[in-house]
PDBQT receptor file of N, H, CA, C and O in Angstrom, charges set to zero:
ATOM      1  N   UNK A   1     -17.229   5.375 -26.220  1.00  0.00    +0.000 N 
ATOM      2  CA  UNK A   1     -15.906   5.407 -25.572  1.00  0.00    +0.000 C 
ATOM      3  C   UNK A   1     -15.015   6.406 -26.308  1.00  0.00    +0.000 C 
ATOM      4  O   UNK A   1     -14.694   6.393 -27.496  1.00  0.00    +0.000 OA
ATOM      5  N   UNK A   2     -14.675   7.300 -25.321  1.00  0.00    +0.000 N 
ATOM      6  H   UNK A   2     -14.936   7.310 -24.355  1.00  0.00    +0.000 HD
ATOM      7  CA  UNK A   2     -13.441   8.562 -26.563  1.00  0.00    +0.000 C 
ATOM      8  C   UNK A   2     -11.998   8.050 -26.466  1.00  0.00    +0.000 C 
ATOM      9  O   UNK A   2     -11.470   7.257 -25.687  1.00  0.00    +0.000 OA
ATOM     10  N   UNK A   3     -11.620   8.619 -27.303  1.00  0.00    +0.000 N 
ATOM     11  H   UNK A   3     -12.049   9.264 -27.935  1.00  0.00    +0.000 HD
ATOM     12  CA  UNK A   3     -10.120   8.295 -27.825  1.00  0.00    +0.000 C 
ATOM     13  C   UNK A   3      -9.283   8.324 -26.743  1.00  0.00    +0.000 C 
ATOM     14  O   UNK A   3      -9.201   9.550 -26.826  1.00  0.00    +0.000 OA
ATOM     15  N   UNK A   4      -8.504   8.045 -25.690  1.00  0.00    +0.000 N 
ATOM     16  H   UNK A   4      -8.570   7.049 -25.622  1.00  0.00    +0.000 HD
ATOM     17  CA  UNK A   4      -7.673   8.517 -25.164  1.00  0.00    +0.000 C 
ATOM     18  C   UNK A   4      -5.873   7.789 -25.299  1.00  0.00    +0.000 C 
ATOM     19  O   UNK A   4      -5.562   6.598 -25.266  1.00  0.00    +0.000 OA
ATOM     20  N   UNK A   5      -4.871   9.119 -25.466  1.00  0.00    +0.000 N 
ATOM     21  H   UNK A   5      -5.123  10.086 -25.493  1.00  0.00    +0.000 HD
ATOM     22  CA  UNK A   5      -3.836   8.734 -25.440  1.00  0.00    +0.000 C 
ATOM     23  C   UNK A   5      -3.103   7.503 -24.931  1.00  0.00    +0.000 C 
ATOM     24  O   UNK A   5      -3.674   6.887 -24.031  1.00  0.00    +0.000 OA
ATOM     25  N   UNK A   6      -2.000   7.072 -25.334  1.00  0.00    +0.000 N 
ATOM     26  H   UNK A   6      -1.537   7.573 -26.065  1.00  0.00    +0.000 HD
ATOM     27  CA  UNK A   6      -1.245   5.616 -25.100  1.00  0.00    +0.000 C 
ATOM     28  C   UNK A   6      -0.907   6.027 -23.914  1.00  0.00    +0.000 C 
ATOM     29  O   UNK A   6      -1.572   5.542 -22.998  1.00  0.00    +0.000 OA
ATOM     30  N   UNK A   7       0.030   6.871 -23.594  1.00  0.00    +0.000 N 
ATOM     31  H   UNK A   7       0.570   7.264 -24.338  1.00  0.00    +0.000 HD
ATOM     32  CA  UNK A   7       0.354   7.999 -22.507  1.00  0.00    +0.000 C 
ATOM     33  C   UNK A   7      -0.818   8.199 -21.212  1.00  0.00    +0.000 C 
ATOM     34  O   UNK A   7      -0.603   8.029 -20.012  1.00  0.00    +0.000 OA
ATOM     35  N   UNK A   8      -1.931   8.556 -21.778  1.00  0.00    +0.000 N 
ATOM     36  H   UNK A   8      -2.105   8.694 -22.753  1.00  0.00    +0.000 HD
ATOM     37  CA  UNK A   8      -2.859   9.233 -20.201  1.00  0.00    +0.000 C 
ATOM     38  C   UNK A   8      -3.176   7.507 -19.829  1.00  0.00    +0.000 C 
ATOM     39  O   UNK A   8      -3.504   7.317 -18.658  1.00  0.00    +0.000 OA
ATOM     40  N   UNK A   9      -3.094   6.125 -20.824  1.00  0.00    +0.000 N 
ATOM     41  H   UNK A   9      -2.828   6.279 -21.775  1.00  0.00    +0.000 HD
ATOM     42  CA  UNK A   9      -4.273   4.960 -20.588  1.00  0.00    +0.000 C 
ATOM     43  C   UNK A   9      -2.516   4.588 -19.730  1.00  0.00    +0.000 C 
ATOM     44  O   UNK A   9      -2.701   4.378 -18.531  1.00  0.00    +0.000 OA
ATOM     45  N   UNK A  10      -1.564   4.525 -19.981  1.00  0.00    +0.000 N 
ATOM     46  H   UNK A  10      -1.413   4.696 -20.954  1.00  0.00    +0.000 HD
ATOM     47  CA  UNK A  10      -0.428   4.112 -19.285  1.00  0.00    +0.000 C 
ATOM     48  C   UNK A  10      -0.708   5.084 -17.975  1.00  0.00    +0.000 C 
ATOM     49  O   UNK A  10      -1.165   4.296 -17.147  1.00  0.00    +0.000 OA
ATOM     50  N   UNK A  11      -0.660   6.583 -17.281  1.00  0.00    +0.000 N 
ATOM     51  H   UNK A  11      -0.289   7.223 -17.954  1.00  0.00    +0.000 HD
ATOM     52  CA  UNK A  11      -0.798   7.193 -16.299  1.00  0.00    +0.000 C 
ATOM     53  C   UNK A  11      -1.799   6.891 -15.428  1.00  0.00    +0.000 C 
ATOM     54  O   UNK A  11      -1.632   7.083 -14.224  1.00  0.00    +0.000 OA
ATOM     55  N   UNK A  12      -3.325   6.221 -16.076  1.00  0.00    +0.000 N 
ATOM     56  H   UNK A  12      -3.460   6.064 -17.054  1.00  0.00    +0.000 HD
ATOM     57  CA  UNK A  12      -3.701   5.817 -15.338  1.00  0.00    +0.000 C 
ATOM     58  C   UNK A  12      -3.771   4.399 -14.873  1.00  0.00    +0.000 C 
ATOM     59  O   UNK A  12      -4.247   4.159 -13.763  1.00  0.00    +0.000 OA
ATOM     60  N   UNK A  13      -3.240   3.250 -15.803  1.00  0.00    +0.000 N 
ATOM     61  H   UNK A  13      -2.854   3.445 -16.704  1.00  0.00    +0.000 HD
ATOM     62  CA  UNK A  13      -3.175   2.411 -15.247  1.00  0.00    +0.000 C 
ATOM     63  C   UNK A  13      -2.012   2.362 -14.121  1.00  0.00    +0.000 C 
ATOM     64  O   UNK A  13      -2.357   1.700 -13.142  1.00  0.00    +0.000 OA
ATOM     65  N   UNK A  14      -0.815   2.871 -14.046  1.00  0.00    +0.000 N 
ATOM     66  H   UNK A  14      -0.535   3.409 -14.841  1.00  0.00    +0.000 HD
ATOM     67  CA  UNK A  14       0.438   3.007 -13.035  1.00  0.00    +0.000 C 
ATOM     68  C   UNK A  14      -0.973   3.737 -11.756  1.00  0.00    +0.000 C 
ATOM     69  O   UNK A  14      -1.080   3.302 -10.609  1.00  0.00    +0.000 OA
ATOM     70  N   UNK A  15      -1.797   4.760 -12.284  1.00  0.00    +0.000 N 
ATOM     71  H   UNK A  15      -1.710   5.113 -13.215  1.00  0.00    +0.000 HD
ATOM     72  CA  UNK A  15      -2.165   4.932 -10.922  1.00  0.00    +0.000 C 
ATOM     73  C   UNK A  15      -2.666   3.984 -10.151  1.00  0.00    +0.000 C 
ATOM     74  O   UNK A  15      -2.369   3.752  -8.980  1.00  0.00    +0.000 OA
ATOM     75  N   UNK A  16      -3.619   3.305 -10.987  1.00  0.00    +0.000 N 
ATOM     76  H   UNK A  16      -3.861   3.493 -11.939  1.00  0.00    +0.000 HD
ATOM     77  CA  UNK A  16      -4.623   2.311 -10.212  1.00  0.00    +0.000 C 
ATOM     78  C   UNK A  16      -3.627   1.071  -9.377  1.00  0.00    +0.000 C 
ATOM     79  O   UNK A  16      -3.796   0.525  -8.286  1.00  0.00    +0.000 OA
ATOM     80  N   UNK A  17      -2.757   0.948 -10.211  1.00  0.00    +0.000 N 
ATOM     81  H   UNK A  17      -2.620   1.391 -11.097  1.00  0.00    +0.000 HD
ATOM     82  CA  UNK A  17      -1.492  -0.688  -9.760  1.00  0.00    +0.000 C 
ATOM     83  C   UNK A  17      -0.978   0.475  -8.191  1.00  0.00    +0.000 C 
ATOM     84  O   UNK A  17      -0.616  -0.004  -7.116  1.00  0.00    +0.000 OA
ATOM     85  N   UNK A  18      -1.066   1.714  -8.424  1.00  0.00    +0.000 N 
ATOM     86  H   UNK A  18      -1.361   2.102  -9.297  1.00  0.00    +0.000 HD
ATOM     87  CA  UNK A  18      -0.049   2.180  -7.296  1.00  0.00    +0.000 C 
ATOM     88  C   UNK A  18      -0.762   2.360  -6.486  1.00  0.00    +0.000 C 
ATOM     89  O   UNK A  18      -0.150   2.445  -5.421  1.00  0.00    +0.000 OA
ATOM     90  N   UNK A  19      -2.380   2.541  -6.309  1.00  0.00    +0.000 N 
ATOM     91  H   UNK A  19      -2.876   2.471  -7.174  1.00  0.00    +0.000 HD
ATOM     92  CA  UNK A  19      -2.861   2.497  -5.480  1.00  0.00    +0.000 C 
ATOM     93  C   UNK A  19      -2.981   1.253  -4.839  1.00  0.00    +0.000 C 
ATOM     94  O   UNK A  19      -2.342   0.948  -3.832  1.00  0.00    +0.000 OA
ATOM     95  N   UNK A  20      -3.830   0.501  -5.437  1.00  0.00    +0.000 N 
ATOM     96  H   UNK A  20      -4.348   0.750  -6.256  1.00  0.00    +0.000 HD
ATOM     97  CA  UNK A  20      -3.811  -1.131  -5.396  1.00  0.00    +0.000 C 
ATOM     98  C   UNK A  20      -2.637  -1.652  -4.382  1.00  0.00    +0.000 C 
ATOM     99  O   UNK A  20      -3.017  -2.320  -3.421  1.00  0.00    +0.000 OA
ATOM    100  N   UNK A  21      -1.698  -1.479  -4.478  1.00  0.00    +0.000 N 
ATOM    101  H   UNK A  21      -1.389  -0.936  -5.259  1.00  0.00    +0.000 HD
ATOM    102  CA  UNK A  21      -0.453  -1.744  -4.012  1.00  0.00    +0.000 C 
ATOM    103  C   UNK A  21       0.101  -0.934  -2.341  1.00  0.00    +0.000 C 
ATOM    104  O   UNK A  21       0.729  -1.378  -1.379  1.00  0.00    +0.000 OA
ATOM    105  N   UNK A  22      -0.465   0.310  -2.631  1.00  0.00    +0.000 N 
ATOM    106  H   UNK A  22      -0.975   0.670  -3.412  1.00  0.00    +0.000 HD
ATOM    107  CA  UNK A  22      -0.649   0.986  -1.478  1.00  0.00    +0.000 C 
ATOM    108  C   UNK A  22      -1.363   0.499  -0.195  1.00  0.00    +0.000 C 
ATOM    109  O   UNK A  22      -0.965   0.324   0.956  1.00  0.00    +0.000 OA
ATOM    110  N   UNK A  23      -2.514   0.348  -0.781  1.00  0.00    +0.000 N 
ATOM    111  H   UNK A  23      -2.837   0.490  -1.716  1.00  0.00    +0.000 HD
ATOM    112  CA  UNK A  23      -3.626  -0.432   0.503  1.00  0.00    +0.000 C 
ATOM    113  C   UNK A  23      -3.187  -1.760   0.664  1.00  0.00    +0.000 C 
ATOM    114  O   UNK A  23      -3.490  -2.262   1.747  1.00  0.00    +0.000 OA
ATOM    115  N   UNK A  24      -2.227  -2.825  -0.528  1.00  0.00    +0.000 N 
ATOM    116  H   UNK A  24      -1.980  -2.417  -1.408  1.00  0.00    +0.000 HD
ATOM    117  CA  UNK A  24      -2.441  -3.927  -0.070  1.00  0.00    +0.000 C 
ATOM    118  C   UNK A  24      -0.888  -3.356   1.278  1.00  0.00    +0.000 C 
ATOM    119  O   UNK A  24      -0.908  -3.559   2.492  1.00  0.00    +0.000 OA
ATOM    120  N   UNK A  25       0.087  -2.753   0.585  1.00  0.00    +0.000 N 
ATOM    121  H   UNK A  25       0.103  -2.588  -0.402  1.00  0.00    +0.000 HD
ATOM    122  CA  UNK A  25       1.105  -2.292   1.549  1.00  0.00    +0.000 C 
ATOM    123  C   UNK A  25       0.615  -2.228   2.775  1.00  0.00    +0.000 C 
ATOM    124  O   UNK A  25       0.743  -3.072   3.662  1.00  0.00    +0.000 OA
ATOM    125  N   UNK A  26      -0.151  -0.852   2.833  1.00  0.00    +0.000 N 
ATOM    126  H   UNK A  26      -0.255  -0.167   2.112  1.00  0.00    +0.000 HD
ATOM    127  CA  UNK A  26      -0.906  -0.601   4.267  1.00  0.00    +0.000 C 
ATOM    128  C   UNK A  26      -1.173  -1.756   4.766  1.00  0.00    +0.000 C 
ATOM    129  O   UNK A  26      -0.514  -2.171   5.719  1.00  0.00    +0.000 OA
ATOM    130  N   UNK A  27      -2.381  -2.626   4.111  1.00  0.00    +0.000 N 
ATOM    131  H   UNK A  27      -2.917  -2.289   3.337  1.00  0.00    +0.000 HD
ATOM    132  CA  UNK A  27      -2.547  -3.757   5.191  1.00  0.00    +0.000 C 
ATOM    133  C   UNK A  27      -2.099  -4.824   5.724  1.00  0.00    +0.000 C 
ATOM    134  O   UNK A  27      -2.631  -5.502   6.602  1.00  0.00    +0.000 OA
ATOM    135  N   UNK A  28      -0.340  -5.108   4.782  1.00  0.00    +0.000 N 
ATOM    136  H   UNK A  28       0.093  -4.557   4.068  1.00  0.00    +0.000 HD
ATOM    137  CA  UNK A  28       0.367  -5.656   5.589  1.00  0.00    +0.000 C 
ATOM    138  C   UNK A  28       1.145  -4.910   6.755  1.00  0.00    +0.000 C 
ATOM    139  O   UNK A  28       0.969  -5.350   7.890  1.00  0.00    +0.000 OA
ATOM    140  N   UNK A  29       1.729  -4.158   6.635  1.00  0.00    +0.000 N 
ATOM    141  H   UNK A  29       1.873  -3.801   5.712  1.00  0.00    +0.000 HD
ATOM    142  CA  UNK A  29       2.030  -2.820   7.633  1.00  0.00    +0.000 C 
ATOM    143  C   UNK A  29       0.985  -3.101   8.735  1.00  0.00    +0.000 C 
ATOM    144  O   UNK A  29       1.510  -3.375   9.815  1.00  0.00    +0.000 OA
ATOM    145  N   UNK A  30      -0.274  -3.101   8.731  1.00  0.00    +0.000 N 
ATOM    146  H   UNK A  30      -0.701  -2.879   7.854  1.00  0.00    +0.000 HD
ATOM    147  CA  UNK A  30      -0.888  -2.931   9.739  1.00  0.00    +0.000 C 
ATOM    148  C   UNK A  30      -0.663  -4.284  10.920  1.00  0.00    +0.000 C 
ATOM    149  O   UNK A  30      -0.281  -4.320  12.090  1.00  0.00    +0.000 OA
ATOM    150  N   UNK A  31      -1.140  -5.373   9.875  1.00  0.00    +0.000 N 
ATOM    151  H   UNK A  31      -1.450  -5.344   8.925  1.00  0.00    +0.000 HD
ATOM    152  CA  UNK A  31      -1.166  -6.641  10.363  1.00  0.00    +0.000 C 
ATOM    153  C   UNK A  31       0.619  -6.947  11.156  1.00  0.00    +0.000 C 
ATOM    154  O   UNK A  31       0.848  -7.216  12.336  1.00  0.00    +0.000 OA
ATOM    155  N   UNK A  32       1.408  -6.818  10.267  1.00  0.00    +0.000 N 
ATOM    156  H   UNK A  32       1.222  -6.599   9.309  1.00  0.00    +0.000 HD
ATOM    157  CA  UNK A  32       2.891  -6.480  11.296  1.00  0.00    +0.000 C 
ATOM    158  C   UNK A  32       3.429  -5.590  12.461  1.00  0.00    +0.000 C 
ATOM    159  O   UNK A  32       4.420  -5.897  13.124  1.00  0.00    +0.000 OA
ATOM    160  N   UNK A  33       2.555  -4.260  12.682  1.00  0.00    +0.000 N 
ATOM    161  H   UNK A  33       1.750  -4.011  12.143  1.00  0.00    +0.000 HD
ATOM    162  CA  UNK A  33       2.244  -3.774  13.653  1.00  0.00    +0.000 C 
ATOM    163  C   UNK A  33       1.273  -4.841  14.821  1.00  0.00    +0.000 C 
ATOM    164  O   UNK A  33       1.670  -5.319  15.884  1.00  0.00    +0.000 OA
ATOM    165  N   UNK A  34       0.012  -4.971  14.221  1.00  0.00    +0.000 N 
ATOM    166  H   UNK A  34      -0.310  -4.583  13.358  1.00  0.00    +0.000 HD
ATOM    167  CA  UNK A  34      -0.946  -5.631  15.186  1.00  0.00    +0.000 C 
ATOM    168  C   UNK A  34       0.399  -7.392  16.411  1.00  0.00    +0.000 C 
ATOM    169  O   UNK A  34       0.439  -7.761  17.585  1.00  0.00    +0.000 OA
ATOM    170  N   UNK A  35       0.936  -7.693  15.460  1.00  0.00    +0.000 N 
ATOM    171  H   UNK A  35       0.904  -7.393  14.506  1.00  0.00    +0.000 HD
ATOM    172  CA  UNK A  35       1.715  -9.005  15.557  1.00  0.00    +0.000 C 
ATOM    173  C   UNK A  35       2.909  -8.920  16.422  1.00  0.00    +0.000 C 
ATOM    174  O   UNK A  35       3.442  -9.840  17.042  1.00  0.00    +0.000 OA
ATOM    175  N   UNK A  36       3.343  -7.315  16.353  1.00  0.00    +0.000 N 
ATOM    176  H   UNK A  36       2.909  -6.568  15.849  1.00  0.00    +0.000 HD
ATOM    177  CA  UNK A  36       4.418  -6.590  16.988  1.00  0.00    +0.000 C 
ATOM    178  C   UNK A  36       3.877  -5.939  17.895  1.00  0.00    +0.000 C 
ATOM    179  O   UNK A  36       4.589  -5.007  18.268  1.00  0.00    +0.000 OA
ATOM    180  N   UNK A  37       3.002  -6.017  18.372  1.00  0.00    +0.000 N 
ATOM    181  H   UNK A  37       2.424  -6.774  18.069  1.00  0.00    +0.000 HD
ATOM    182  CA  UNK A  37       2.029  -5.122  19.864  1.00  0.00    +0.000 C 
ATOM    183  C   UNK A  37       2.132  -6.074  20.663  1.00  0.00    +0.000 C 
ATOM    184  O   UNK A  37       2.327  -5.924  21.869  1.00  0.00    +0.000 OA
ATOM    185  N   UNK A  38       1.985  -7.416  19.954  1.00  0.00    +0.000 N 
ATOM    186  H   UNK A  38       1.827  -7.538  18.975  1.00  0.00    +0.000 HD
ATOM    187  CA  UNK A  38       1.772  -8.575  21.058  1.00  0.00    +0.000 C 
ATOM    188  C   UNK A  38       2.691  -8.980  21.381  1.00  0.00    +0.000 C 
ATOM    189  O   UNK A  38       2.720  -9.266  22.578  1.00  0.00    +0.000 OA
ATOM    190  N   UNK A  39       4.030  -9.266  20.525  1.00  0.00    +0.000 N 
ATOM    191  H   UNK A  39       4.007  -9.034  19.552  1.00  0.00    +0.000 HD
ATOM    192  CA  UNK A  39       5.247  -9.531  21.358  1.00  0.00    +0.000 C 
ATOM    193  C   UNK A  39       5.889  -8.375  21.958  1.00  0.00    +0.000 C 
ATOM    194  O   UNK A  39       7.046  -8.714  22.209  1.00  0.00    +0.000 OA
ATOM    195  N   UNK A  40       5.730  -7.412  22.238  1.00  0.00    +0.000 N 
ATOM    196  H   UNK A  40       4.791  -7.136  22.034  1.00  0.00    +0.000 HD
ATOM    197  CA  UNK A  40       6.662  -6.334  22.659  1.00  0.00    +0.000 C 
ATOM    198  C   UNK A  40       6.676  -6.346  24.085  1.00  0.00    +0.000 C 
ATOM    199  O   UNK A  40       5.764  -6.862  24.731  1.00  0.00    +0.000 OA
ATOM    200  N   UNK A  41       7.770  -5.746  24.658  1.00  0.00    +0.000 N 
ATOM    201  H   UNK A  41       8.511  -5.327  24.133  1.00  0.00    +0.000 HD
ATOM    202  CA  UNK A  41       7.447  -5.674  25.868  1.00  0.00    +0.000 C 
ATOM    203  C   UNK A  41       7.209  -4.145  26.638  1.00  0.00    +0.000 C 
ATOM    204  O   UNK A  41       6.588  -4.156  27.700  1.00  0.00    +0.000 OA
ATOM    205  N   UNK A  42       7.738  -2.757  26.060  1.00  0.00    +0.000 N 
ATOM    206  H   UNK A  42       8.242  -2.748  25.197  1.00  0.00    +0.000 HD
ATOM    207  CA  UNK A  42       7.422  -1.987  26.523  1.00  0.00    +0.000 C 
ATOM    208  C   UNK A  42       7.536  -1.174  25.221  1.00  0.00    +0.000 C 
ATOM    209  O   UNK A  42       8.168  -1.755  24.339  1.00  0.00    +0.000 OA
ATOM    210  N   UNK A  43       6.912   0.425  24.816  1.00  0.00    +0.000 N 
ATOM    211  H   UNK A  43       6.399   0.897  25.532  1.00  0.00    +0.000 HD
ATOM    212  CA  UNK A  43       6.693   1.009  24.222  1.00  0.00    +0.000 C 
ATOM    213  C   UNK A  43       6.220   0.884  22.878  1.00  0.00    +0.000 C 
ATOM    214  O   UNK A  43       5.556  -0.133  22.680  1.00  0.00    +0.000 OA
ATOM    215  N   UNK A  44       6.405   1.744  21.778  1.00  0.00    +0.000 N 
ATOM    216  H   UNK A  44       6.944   2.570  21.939  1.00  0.00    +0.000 HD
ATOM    217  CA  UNK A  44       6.062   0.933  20.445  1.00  0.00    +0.000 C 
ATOM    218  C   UNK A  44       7.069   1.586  19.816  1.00  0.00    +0.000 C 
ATOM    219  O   UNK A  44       7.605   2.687  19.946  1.00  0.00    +0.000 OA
ATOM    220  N   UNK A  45       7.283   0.065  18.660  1.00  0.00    +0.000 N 
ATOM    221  H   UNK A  45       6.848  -0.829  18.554  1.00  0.00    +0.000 HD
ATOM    222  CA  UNK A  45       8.563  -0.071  17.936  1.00  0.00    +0.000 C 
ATOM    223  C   UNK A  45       7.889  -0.253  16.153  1.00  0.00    +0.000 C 
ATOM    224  O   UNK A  45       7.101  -1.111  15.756  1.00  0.00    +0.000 OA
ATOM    225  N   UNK A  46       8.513   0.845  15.378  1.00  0.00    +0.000 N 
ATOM    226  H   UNK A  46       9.153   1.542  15.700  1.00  0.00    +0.000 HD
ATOM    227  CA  UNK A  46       7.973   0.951  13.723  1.00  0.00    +0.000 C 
ATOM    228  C   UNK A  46       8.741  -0.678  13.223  1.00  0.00    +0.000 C 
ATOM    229  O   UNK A  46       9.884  -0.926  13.609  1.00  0.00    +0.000 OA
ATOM    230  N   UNK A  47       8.153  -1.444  12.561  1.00  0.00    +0.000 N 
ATOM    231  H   UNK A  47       7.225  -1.243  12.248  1.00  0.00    +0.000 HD
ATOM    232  CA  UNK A  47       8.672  -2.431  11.829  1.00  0.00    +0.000 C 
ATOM    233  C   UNK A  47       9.972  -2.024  10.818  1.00  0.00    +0.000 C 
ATOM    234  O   UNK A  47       9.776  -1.032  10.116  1.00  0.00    +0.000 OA
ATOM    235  N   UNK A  48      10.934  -2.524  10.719  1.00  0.00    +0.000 N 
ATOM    236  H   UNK A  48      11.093  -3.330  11.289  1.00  0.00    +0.000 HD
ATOM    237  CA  UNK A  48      11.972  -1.838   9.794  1.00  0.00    +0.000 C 
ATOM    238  C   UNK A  48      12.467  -2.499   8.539  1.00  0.00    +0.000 C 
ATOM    239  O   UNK A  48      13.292  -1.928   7.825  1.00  0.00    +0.000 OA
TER     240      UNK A  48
């Protein structure tokens, strides 16, 4: 295992949590879209 900075092991953990967080985002986003198709009555409306 090589040495790596306090700095790059902090940059990549913020990446991984921000990804992580992204997809779980997305898949509520999605599921509130899917939930908002079914009550709507005409066109499509972004969740706000």
């Amino acid at each position: 295992m090589k040495e790596i900075s306090l700095w790059e092991w902090l940059l990549r953990a913020s990446g991984k949590i921000a990804a992580v967080s992204g997809v779980i985002g997305l898949l509520v986003w999605l599921t509130w879209v899917m939930l908002d198709v079914k009550n709507m009555q005409s066109g499509f409306t972004l969740p706000y």
